[in-house]
N, C-alpha and C positions, 0 to 999 in steps of 0.2 A: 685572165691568164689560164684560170683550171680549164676554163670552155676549148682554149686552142689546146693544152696538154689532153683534154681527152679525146683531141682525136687520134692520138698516136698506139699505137700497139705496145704492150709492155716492155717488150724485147727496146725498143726502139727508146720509151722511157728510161729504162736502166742503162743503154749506152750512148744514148744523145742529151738526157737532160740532167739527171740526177749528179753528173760530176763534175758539170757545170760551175758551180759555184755554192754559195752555204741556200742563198735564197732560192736556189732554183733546185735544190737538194731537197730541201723541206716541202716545195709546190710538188716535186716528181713526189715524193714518196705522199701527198697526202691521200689518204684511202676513199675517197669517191676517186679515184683513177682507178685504183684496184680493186674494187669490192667485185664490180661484175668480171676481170679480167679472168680469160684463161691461159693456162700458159699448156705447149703440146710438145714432145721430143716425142720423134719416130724418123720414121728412113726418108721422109719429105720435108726434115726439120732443118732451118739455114745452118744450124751446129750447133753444138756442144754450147759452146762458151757464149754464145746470143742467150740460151736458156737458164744457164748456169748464173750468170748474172741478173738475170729477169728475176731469177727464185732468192736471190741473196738481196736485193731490194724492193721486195715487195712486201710493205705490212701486212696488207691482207690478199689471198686471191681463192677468186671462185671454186676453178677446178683448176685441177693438174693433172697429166696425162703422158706416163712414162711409158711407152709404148715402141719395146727396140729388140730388135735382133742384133744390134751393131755391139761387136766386141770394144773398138777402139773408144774410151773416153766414158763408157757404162758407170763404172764403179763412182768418176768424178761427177756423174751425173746424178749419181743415187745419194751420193754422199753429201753437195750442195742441198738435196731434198730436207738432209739431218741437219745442217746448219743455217737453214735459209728460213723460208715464210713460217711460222708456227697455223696461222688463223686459215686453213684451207679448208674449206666448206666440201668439196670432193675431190677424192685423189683414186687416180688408174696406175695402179703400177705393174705391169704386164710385161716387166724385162726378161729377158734371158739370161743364165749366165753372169749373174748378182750373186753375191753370197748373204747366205739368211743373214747375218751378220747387220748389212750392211741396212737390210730391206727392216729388220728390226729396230734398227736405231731411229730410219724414219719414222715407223708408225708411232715411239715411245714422243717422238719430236710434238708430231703434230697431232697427235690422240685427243685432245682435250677438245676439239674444233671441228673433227672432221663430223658428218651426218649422211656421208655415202662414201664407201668403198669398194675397191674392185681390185683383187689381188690374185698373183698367180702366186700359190704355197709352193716354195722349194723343200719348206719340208714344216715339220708340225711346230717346229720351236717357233716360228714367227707368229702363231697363233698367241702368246701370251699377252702383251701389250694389247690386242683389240678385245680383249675381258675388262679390261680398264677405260674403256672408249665411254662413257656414258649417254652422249649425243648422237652414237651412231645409230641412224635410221637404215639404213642398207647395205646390206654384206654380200660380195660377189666373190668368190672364191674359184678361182682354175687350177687346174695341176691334179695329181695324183702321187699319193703316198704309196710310196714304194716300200718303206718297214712298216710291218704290222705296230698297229697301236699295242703296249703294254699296259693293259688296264690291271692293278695291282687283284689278286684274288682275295675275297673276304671271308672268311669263313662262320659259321652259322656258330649262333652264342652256345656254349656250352650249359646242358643242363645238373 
């Protein structure tokens, strides 16, 4: 049964097999379906809610790849990110018009697993949580900080 389950896309496993029943719940979600999956949202993606549900039943998945200019349904897409797969080996998240908010809660989610990343900074506070990454083997940072960094002044020990 795993052999005919792997040939389906994830998208496809999370809305054709997994709510199927209790047995074919536990075959969809077993992780040789997921390990190599990836799952991709951008402007060629079937929608929202095909991806949205793919990310909320899958133990584990290869890469992720949030890649959008699209206003309508963003935030519910980022936000499944925070509640859905923890075990992501690589995640792109190249949204626009996300609040650091929201792109934080992801990386605090899945920090523990990831070992490549690729992020667009809306601003410096989303840098915290990737100090805490210990597995992280690559760091790809986009954007441009528009407030100067305030680095506190030290001042020379007194003699």
């Amino acid at each position: 049964m795993l052999d005919i389950l792997k040939l389906l896309s994830p998208e496809e496993l999370a809305h054709s097999v997994i709510p199927v029943c209790q047995r074919w719940r536990r075959l969809g979600k077993d992780e040789s379906l997921w390990s190599q999956a990836s799952l991709r949202y951008g402007p060629e993606s079937d929608g929202a809610i095909s991806f949205i549900r793919a990310v909320l039943s899958a133990p584990i998945l290869d890469s992720v790849e949030l890649v959008s200019d699209e206003k309508k349904m963003r935030e519910e897409v980022v936000s499944s990110l925070a509640r859905g797969c923890r075990r992501i080996r690589s995640l792109t998240l190249l949204p626009w018009y996300v609040s650091h908010k929201s792109l934080r809660a992801v990386l605090e989610h899945c920090a523990e697993h990831l070992r490549y990343l690729e992020i667009l900074l809306p601003d410096l506070n989303v840098l915290g949580p990737i100090s805490y990454m210990d597995n992280l083997r690559s760091l790809v940072m986009h954007g441009e900080v528009r407030k100067p960094l305030k680095i506190p002044r030290i001042s020379p020990p007194m003699s």
